[in-house]
C-alpha positions in Angstrom: 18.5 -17.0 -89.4 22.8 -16.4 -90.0 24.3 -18.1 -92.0 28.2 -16.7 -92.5 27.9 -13.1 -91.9 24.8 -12.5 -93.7 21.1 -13.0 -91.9 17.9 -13.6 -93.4 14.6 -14.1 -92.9 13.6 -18.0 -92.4 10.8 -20.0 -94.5 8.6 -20.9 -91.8 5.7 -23.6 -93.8 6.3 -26.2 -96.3 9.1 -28.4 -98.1 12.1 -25.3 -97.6 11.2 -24.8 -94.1 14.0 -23.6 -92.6 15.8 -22.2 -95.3 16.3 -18.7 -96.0 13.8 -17.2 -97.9 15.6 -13.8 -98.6 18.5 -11.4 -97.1 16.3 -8.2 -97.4 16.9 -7.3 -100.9 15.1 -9.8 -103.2 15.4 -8.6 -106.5 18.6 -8.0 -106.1 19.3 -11.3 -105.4 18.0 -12.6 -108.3 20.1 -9.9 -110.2 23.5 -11.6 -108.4 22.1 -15.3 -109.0 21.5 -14.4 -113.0 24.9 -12.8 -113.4 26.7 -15.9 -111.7 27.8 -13.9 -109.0 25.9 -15.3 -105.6 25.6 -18.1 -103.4 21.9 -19.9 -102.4 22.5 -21.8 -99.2 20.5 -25.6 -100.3 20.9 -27.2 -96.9 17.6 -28.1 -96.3 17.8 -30.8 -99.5 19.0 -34.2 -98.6 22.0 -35.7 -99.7 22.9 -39.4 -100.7 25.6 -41.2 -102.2 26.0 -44.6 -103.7 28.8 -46.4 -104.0 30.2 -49.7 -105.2 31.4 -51.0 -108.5 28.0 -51.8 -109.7 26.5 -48.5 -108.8 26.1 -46.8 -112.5 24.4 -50.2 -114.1 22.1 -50.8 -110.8 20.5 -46.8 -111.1 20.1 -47.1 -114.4 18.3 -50.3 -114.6 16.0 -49.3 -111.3 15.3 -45.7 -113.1 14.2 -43.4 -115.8 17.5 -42.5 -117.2 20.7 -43.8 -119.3 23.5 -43.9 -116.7 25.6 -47.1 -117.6 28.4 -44.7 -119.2 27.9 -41.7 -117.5 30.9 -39.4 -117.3 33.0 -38.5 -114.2 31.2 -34.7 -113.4 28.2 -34.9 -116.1 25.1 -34.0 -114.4 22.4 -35.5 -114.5 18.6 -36.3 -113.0 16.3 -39.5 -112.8 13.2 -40.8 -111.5 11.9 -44.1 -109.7 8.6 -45.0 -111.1 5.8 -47.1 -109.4 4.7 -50.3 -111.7 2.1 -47.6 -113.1 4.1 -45.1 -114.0 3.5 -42.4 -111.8 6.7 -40.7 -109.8 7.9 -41.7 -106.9 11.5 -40.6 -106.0 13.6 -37.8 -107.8 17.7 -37.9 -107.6 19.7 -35.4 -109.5 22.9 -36.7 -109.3 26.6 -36.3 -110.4 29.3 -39.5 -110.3 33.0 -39.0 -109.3 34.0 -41.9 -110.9 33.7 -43.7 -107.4 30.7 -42.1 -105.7 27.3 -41.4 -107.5 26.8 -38.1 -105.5 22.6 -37.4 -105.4 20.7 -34.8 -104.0 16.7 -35.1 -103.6 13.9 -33.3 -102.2 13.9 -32.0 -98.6 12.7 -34.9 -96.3 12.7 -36.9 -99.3 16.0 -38.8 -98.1 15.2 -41.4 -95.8 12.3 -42.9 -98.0 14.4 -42.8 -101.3 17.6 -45.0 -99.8 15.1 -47.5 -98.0 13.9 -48.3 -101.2 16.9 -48.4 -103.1 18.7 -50.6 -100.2 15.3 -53.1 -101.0 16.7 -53.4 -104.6 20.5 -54.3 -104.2 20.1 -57.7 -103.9 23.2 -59.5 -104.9 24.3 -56.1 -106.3 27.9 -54.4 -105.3 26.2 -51.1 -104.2 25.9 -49.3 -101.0 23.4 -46.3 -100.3 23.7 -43.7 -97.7 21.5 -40.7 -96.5 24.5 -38.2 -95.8 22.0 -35.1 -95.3 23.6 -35.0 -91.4 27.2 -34.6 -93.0 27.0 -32.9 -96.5 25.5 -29.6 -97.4 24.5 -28.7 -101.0 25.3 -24.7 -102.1 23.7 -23.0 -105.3 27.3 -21.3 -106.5 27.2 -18.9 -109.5 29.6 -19.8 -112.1 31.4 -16.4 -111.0 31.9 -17.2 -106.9 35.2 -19.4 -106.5 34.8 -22.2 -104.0 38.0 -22.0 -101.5 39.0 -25.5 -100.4 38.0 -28.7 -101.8 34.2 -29.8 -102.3 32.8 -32.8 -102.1 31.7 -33.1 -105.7 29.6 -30.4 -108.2 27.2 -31.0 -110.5 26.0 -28.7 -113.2 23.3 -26.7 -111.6 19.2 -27.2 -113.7 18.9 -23.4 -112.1 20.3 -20.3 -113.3 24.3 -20.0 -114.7 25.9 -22.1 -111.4 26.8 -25.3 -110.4 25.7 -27.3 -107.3 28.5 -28.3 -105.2 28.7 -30.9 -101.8 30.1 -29.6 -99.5 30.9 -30.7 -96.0 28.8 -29.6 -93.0 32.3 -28.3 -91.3 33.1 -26.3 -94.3 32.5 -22.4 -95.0 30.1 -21.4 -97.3 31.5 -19.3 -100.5 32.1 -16.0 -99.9 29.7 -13.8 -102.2 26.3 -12.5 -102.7 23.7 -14.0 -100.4 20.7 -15.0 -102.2 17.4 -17.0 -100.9 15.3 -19.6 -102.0 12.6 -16.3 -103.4 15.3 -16.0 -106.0 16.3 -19.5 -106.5 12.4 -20.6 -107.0 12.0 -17.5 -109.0 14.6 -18.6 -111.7 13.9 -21.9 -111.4 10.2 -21.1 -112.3 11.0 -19.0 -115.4 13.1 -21.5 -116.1 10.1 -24.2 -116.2 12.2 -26.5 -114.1 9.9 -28.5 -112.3 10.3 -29.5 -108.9 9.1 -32.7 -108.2 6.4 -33.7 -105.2 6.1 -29.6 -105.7 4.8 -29.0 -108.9 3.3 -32.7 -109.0 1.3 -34.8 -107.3 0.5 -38.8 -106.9 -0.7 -38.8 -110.0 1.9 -37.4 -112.1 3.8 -38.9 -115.1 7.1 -37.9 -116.7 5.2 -37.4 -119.9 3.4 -34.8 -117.6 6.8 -33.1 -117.4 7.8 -33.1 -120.9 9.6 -36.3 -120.6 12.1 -34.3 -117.8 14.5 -36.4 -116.4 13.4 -39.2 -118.8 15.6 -41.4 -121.4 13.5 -43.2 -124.4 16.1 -45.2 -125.4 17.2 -47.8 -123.1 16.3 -51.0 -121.4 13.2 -51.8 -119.6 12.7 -50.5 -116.3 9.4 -50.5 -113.6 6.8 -47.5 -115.3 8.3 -48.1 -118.6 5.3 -49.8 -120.4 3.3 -46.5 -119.2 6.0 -44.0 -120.5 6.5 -45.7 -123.4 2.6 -46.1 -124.4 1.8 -42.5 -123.7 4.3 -41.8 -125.5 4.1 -43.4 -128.8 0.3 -42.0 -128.4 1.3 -38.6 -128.0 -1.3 -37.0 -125.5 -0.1 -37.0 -122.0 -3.4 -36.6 -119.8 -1.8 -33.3 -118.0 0.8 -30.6 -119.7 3.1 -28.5 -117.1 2.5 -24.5 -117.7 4.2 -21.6 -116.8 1.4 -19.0 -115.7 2.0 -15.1 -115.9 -0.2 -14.5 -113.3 -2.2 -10.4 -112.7 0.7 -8.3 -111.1 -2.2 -6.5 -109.3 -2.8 -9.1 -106.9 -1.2 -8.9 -103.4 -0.6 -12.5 -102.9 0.8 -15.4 -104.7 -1.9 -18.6 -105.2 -1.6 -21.4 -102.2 0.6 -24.2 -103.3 -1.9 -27.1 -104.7 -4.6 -24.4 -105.2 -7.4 -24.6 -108.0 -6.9 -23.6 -112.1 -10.1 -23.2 -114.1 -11.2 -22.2 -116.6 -14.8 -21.2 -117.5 -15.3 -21.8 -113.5 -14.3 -25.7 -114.2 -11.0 -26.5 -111.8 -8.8 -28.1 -114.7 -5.7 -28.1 -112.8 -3.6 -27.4 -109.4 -0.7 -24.8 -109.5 2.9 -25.6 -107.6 5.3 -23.7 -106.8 5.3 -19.5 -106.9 7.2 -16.9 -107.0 8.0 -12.8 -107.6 10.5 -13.1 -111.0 12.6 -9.4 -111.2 11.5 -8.9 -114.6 8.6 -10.9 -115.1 6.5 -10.3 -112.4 4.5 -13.1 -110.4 5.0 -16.5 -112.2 4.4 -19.8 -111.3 3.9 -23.3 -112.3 1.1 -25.6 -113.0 -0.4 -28.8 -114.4 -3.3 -28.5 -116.2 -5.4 -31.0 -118.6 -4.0 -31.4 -122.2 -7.1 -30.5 -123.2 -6.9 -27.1 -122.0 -6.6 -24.6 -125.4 -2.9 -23.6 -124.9 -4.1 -19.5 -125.1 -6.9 -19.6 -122.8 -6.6 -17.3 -119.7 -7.1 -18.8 -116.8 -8.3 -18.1 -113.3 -5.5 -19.1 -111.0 -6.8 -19.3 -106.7 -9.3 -16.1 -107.7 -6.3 -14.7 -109.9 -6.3 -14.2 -113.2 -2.9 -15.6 -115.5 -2.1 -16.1 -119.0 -0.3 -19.7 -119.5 3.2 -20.4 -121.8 3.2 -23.6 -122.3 5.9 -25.8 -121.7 4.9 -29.0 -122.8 3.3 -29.6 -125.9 0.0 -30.9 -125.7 0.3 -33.2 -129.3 3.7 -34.3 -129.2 4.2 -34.4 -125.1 7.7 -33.1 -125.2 9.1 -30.1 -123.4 9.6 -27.2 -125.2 13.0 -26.4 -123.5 14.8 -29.8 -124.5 17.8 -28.9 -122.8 16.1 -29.5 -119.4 17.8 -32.6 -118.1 
């Protein structure tokens, strides 16, 4: 697959197919994205915008997180609960002080608008899937962007920002880097990706609270959020697994944890980090004692934990 001058080799299964997984030279492309200096082609993630005078007050009464005085270029990222809490729609998203710029998961797109165009109402909003007309780049703080963008948003991944561009434009000049070393620092990172590292079930206490705001008007999921919560034990904790550099292959996305040959969790998304080897991320039960090794698709892996299994918050609070 070319993109620019550089080509690489194509992710053929899953929710990146199509984009590039690598240029040839992985770990060296996770050395460019860590110093700022590459560019990761996101074209495969789909693109919305809302617009409308209402816009910031409607998202933020429909979702997870404070947006009624967002800032022109503050990024941020919220979720659409189901009346039980669980997740069902993710939208990072940056406002221009007109357009409320969102990017969500890959095929994600379609689903996400039809149900936010079910909510307007007598609202002055209007939602559009614009994943046919505007592409969204990984740039490292380093890499100038020639021309003018669409609108950035402070990248969750590595020292970069994410910027909309328009399908007619040219990609950045710089580094080439693929979605190995994207999903690698994003990993390490403990970022969660969502309908990735979760599943139906999942809760944003699950997640540390990511993408969650505890102090602001009711919304649908709330009384779950809230409850769990003030309880403190979130039935699930995300991990970050170290898992045995000796083994050829990564573990199959959704593929069994145990522990003491009881499954007591799935692992998500995987990934060869530069310096820390084979890493990935996983749900597990809260009950799980936060040093046990665990056995990870037949592989063995130590687990950091990420989200405390008392308290339920992240241990990285400046995840958004």
């Amino acid at each position: 697959m070319s993109i620019g001058s550089a080509t690489g080799v194509e992710v053929t299964t899953g929710v990146d197919h199509g984009a590039v997984w690598h240029y040839g030279e992985p770990v060296r492309e996770q050395r460019a994205m860590a110093a700022g200096a590459a560019v990761v082609d996101l074209g495969h993630f789909d693109v919305l915008s809302v617009t409308g005078s209402d816009r910031l007050g409607w998202l933020h009464g429909l979702t997870t997180q404070h947006l009624t005085d967002l800032p022109p270029g503050v990024a941020t990222s919220t979720l659409v609960l189901s009346p039980q809490g669980h997740i069902e729609h993710v939208l990072h998203l940056v406002d221009d002080g007109e357009t409320t710029w969102i990017r969500t998961e890959p095929g994600r797109g379609s689903a996400a608008v039809q149900w936010l165009d079910s909510m307007r109402f007598m609202m002055r909003v209007e939602v559009a899937d614009l994943s046919s007309e505007v592409r969204l780049v990984w740039v490292g703080d380093g890499v100038p962007v020639d021309g003018e963008s669409v609108a950035e948003r402070r990248a969750d991944v590595g020292p970069g920002r994410e910027v909309f561009l328009a399908r007619s434009a040219e990609v950045p000049e710089a580094a080439r880097a693929g979605m190995w070393a994207y999903e690698a620092h994003r990993i390490a990172a403990g970022v969660p990706r969502v309908f990735l590292d979760t599943d139906h079930r999942s809760i944003p206490n699950e997640l540390g609270l990511y993408a969650t705001h505890l102090d602001k008007g009711c919304y649908r999921g709330q009384e779950t959020v809230a409850r769990v919560h003030t309880l403190g034990r979130p039935p699930r904790r995300l991990i970050l697994l170290h898992l045995d550099g000796s083994a050829e292959a990564l573990p199959a996305l959704a593929s069994s944890i145990q522990l003491n040959d009881k499954q007591i969790g799935f692992v998500g998304g995987s990934a060869r980090h530069h310096e820390l080897g084979p890493i990935a991320l996983g749900l597990v039960k809260r009950s799980v004692p936060v040093d046990a090794d665990l056995l990870v698709d037949g592989i063995a892996a130590a687990q950091e934990a990420l989200v405390d299994p008392e308290v339920g918050l992240h241990v990285r609070p400046q995840l958004r």
